[in-house]
C-alpha positions in Angstrom: 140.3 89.0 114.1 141.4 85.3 114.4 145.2 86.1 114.4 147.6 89.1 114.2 150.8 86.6 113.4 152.6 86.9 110.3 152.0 83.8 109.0 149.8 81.0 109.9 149.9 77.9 111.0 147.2 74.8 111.2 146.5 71.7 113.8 143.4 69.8 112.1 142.2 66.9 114.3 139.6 64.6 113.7 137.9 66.8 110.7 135.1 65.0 109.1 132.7 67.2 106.7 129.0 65.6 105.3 126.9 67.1 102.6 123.6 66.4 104.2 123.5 62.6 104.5 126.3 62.3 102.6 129.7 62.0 104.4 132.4 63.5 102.4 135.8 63.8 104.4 136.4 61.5 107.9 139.3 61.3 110.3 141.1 64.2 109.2 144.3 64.9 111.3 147.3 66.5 110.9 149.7 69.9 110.8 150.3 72.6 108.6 153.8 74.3 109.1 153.8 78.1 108.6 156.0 79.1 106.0 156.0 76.3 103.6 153.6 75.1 100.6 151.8 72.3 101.3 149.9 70.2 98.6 147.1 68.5 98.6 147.1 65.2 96.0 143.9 62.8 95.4 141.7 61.4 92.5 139.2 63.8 91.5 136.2 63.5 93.9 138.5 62.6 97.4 137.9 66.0 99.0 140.6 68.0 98.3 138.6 71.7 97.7 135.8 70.3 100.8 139.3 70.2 102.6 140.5 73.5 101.2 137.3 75.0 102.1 137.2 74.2 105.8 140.4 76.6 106.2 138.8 79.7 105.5 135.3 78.4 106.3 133.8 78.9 102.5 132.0 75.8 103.2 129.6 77.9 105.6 127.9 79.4 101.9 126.8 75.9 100.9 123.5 74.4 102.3 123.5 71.6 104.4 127.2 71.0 105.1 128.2 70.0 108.3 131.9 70.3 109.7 132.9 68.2 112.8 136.5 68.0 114.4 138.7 70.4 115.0 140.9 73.1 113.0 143.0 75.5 115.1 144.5 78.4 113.0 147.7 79.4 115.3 146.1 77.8 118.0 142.6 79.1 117.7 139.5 77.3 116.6 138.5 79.0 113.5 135.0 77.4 114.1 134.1 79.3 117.4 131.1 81.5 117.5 133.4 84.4 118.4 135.5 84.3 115.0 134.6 86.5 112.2 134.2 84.5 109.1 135.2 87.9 107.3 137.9 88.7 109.2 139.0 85.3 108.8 139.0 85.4 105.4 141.2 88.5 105.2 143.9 86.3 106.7 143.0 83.6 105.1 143.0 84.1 101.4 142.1 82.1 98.7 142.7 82.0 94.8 140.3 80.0 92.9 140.7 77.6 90.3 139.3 79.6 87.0 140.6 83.9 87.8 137.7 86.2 88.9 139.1 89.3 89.1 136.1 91.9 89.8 134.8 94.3 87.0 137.1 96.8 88.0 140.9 98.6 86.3 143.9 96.9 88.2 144.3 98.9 90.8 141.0 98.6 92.4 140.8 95.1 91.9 143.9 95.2 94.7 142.8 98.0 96.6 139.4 96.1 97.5 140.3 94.9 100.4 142.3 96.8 102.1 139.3 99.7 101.6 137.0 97.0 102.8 139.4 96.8 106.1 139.4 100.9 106.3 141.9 102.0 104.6 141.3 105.6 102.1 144.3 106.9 102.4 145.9 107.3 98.5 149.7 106.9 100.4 148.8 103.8 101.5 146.7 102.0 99.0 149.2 103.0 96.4 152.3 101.6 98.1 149.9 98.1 99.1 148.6 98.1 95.4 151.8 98.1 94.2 153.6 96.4 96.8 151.2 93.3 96.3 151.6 93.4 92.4 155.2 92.9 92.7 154.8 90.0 95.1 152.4 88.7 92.3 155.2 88.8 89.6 152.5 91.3 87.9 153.7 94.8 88.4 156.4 95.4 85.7 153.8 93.8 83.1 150.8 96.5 84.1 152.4 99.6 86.0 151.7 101.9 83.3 148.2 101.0 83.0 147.0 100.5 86.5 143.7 102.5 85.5 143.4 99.7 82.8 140.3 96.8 83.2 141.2 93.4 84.5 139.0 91.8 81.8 141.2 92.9 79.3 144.6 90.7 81.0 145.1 87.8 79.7 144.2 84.7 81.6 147.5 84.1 83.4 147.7 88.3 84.2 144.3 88.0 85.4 144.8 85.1 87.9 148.4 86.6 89.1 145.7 89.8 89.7 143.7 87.7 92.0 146.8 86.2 93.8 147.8 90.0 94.2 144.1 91.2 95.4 144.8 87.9 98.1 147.7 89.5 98.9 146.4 92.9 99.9 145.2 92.2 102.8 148.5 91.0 104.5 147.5 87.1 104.4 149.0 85.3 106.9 147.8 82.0 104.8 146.9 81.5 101.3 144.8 78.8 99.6 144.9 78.2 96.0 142.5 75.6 94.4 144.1 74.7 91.3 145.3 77.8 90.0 147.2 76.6 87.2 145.0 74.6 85.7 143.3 76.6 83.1 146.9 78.1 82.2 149.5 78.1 79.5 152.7 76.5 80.9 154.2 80.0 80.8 151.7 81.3 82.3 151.7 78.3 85.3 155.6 78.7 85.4 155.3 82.2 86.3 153.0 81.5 89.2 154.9 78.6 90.7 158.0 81.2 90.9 155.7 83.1 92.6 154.2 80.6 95.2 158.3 79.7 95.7 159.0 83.8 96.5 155.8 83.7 98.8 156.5 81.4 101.0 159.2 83.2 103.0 156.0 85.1 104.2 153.5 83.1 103.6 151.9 80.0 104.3 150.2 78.5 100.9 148.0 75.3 100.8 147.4 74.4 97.0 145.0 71.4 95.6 146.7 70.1 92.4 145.7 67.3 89.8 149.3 67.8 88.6 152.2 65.6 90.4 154.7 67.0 88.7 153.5 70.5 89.9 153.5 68.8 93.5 156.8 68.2 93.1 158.3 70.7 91.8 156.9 73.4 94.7 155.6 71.7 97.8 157.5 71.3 100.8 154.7 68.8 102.3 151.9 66.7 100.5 149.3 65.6 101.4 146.8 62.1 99.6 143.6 61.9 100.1 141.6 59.0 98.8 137.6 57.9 98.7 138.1 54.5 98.2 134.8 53.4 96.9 131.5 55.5 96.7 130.2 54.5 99.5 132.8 55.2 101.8 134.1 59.1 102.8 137.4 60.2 101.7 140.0 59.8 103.9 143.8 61.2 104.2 146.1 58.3 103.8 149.3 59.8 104.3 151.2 63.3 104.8 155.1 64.0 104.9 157.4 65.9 103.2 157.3 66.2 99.6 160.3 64.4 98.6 159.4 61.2 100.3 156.1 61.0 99.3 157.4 60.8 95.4 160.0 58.1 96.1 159.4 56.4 99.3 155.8 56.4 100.1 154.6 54.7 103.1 151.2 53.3 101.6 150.8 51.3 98.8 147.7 53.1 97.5 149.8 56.5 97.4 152.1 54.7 95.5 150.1 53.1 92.9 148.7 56.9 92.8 151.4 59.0 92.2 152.6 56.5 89.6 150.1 56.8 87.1 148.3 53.1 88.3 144.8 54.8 88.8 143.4 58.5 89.1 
């Protein structure tokens, strides 16, 4: 197990990620506080899910890919040969872009991976099933049909169920790649009150297309630009959330995050 702490924390230093020949992300530095929701803002095509992926070390399933640099979760180097990518992953959860609940009811959609961790006692898979539901704004919606198929939620249930199944196994970080983006507004509203609730816990790290989602529930952000297609993407600046939407320090976030290109 990387870490035991509550909630995690990252120092990235000098990351730089190629696709074979192909480098992808360069220079890469700076922190993520624990405890807050950091987005991460760029043209389609600058990194940000390459970036995403380096936190939790999903990158390690794709051929070819080759991570240089530093990222210490909590103070650890998540890249050593003596961390578990499993265990990593268990604090380190991720939600993906499109919901992909497994072919299982509710309940054992969130009771995966705590049985993967060794939990079989019904006490306490019930009370983290429905513990995590709740934290997931999805309990009062499904706790009379908890023996009931994911597939048959809707789309923003079903991706609130994968934020819950994250959940489960007492994250002390969670990634979310988009999550909105193939919701209703309802749906998406209901999920950025839940990223707001989580963060007293939790530390989240969420790509976004949507600056106005940015906005509205980040504490940090974070651009990232490939300037031409020849060149890597590269992080151009990163502060708090409020003065990267009205007093940015580079002109190219600006031009960004007003609508100039993107």
């Amino acid at each position: 197990m990387v870490t035991t702490e509550p909630a995690g924390s990252f120092d990235i230093s000098n990351l730089s990620v190629s696709y074979g020949s192909e480098a992808a992300l360069t220079g890469v530095s700076f922190y993520i506080e624990p405890r807050r929701v950091t987005a991460l803002i760029g043209p389609s095509g600058c990194g940000k899910s390459t970036l995403l992926r380096c936190f939790n070390r999903m990158n390690d399933a794709l051929d070819n890919v080759k991570v240089e640099g530093l990222i210490a979760l909590n103070g650890s180097d998540i890249n050593a040969k003596s961390v578990d990518s499993v265990s990593l992953r268990m604090y380190v959860g991720q939600v993906f872009q499109r919901p992909n609940p497994f072919p299982l009811s509710i309940y054992d959609n969130v009771a995966f991976g705590p049985r993967t961790q060794g939990i079989r006692k019904r006490e306490q898979l019930d009370e983290l099933v429905i513990d995590s539901l709740k934290k997931a704004a999805l309990y009062d919606e499904v706790k009379n049909s908890l023996k009931k198929h994911a597939f048959e939620l809707s789309g923003g249930q079903q991706q609130r169920l994968c934020i819950a199944r994250a959940l489960a196994t007492k994250p002390g970080v969670l990634l979310m790649d988009e999550p909105c983006s193939a919701l209703d507004p309802i749906s998406t509203g209901m999920i950025e009150s839940t990223v707001e609730q989580l963060k007293e816990s939790v530390t989240i790290v969420i790509v976004t297309h949507n600056m106005q989602q940015a906005s509205r529930i980040s504490d940090t952000t974070a651009f990232l630009l490939r300037e031409s297609i020849d060149e890597p993407a590269q992080l151009i600046e990163v502060t708090d959330t409020t003065t990267m939407f009205t007093q940015p320090s580079d002109q190219r976030t600006e031009n960004y995050i007003t609508g100039r290109f993107g």
